[in-house]
N, C-alpha and C positions, 0 to 999 in steps of 0.2 A: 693566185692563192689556190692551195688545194683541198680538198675533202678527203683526199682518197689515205687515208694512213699511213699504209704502204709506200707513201714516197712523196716525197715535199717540194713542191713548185720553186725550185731554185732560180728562176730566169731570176736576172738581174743582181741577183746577189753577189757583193766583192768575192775575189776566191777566199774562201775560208782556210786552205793551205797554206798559203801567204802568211796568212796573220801570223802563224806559226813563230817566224821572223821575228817578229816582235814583241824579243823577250823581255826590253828595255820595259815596256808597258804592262806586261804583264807582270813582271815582279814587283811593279810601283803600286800596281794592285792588290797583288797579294800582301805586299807589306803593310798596306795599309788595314788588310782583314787580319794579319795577325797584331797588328799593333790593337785594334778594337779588341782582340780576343784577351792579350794582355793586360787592358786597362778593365776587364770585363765588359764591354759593351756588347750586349748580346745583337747580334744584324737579326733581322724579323725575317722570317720566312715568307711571310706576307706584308704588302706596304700598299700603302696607297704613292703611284707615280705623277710626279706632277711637272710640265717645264721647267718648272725652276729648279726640281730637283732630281730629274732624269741624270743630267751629265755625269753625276756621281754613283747615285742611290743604282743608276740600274747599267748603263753605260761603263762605266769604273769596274762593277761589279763584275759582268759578264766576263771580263779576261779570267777568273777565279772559275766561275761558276756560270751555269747558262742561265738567264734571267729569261722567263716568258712572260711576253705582255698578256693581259688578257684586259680588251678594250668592251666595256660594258653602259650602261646607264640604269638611272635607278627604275625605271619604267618598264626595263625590258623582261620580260616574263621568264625566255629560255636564260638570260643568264642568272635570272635567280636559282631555276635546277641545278643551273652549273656550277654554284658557286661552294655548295658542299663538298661536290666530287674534288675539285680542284682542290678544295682545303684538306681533305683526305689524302691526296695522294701526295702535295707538295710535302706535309708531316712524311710520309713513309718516305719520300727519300731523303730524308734525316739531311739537308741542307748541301744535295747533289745539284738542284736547282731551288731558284728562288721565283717567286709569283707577284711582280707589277700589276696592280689594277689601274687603269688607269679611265674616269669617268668622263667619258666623250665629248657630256653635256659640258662638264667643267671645263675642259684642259681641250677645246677642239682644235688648238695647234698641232697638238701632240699626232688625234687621228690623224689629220688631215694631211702632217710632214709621212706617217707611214701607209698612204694613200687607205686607209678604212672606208668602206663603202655599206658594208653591214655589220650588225650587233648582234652577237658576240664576235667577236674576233678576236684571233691570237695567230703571235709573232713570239720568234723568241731573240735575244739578242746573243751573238757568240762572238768575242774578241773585237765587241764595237760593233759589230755590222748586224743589222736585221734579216732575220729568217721568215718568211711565211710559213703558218703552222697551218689552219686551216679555218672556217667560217658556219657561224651554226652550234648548233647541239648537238654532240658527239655523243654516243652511249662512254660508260665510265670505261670499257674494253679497247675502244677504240682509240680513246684519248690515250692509255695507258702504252698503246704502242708507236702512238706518235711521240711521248716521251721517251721510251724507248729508245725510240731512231734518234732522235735529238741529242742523248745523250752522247749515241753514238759519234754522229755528227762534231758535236764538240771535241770532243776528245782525239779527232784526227784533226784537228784545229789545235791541238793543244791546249783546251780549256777542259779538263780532267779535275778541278780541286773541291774542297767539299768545306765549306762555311759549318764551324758546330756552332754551337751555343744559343742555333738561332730561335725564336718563338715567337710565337704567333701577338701582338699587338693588341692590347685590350680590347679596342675598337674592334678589331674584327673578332674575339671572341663573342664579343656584345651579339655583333649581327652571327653568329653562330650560336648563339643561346636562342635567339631568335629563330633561327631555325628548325631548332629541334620540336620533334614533332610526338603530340602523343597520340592522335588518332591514327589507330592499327592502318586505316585503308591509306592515307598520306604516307606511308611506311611502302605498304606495298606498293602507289604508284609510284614510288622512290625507285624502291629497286627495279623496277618495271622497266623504267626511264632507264638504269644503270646499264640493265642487257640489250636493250633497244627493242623492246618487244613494249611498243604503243600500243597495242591493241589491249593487255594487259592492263599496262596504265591506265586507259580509259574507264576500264571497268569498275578496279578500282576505284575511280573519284563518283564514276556515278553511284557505286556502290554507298557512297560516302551522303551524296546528297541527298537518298534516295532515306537514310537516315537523318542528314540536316540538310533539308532543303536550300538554306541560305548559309550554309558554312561558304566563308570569302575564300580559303584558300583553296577548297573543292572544285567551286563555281571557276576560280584563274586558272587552276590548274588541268582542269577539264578542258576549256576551251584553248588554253598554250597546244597541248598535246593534239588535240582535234584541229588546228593550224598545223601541229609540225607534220602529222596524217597527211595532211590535203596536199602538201608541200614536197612530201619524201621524192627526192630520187629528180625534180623539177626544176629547172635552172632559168636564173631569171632572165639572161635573155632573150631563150626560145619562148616564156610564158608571155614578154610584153608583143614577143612579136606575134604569137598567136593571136591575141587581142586584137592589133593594130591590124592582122590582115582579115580580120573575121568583128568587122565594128556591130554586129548585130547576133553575135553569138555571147550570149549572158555569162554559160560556164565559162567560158575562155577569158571572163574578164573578170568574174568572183577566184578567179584561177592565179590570175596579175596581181590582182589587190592582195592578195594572203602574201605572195610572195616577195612583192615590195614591202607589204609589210616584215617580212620575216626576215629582211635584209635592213632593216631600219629608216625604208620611205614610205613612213603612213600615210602623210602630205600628200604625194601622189597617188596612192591608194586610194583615199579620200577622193582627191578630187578623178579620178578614175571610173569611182561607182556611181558619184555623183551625175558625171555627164551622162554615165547611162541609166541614172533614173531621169532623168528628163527627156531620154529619149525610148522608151518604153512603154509597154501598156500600159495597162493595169495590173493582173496576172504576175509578168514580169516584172513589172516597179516595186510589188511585194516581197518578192524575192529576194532582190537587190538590196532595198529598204533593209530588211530582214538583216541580211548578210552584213551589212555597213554597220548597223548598229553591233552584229555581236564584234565586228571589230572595235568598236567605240569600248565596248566593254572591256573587250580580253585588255585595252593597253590604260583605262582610268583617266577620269577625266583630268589626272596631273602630269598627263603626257599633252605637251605643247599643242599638237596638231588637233588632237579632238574636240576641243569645246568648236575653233573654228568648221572643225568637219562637218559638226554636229547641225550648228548656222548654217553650211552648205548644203545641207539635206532639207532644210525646214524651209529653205525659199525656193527648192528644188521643185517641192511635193505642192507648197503653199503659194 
């Protein structure tokens, strides 16, 4: 899988050339989107994807139109940022592509067949076959030209066609009503996030507390953004092995844990900081301590792994 925008981790992928050939499939598709267009059935631009209804809703689809996964969970913080832009942009291309969510926690066949290892992730599907798109939190610039390419991508595939009539799902209106925002500084670290300029962000939300001390979406969204900080640019295999060759180096292992975590292994995380609060001074076990907890925070105690983390620490210290 790749980050980099500019060019998409193709290893393993069927030739998308190929598919080309099969026209047979592809007009079974399309007839099928103008037959919905006929009867007015309007296709959502947004959907929630689920095994049972992949083969169709997004697989089917794809011969038409490129379909991107975007693999999230309700706990996960960056893809709450994400899920605006996403909805922004999938509307501006008036139904050139369509946007699968599909929730990990729910549907973990689904990650699991398109080997997901962190949250967010996205894939796109083109003429059946999956694309890696890339992992993380993209600014909204970035992401804009991996759609770009993608589109491109299709289209020497021969997947070039454009679904109208589609709209957005009340459900996901709902969670975009929810989103909207009226505090000016959650605006600016919006846009902040959009350009990739975190530093901005930050300010922003401290900006924010600094007027409501315990504003909730301030406090998450302060510390997501001070995680994706610590994380920029840091890949997680060089960080666990730093770790593992430096068992007494503290940074190298508050360093592991963010990034497991920001890959969606809090578990390990957890139990990561854990072992090195037990093996720590004082001084240092503060620190640690310190550091685990604001993780407990940044992900709520309705994410699976934290209440146990939480036990992990208290028989650590106690």
């Amino acid at each position: 899988m790749s980050n980099q925008p500019g060019g998409f981790d193709t290893r393993g992928v069927v030739d998308l050339g190929a598919l080309a050939a099969a026209r047979e499939v592809q007009a079974k598709a399309q007839q099928h989107v103008e037959q919905d267009r006929e009867a007015g059935v309007q296709v959502p631009l947004i959907f929630a994807a689920t095994e049972d209804t992949f083969a169709v809703d997004v697989a089917e689809r794809s011969h038409v139109v490129p379909v991107v996964i975007n693999f999230w969970a309700t706990w996960c913080e960056p893809c709450k940022h994400l899920s605006p832009i996403l909805e922004k942009l999938v509307a501006e291309a008036d139904g050139r592509w369509l946007l699968a969510k599909v929730d990990v926690d729910e549907q973990p066949r689904v990650g699991q067949a398109f080997g997901v290892q962190g949250i967010p992730a996205f894939f796109a599907m083109v003429a059946g076959q999956p694309l890696p798109l890339f992992q993380g939190a993209l600014p909204e610039g970035q992401i804009r030209q991996v759609l770009e390419q993608l589109l491109i991508v299709a289209a020497e595939a021969g997947v070039n066609g454009q679904i109208t009539g589609g709209v957005i799902p009340e459900a996901i209106e709902e969670v975009e009503q929810e989103l909207v925002v009226t505090d000016p500084e959650l605006d600016d670290a919006a846009d902040a996030i959009d350009r990739g300029d975190l530093a901005a962000a930050v300010t922003a939300y401290e900006a924010l507390l600094q007027r409501e001390p315990f504003h909730a979406d301030g406090k998450a969204g302060l510390a997501t953004v001070k995680l994706m900080q610590r994380t920029q640019g840091i890949e997680l295999t060089a960080a666990l092995n730093a770790a593992v060759h430096s068992p007494q180096d503290v940074d190298a292992h508050l360093v592991a844990a963010d990034v497991l975590v920001l890959h969606a292994r809090a578990s390990e995380a957890f139990e990561l900081l854990v072992d090195l609060v037990r093996r720590t001074d004082d001084a240092e076990r503060a620190t640690v301590r310190t550091h685990l907890v604001e993780l407990f925070d940044l992900l709520g105690n309705d994410h699976p792994a934290v209440p146990a983390g939480r036990l992990a620490l208290s028989n650590a210290l106690f």
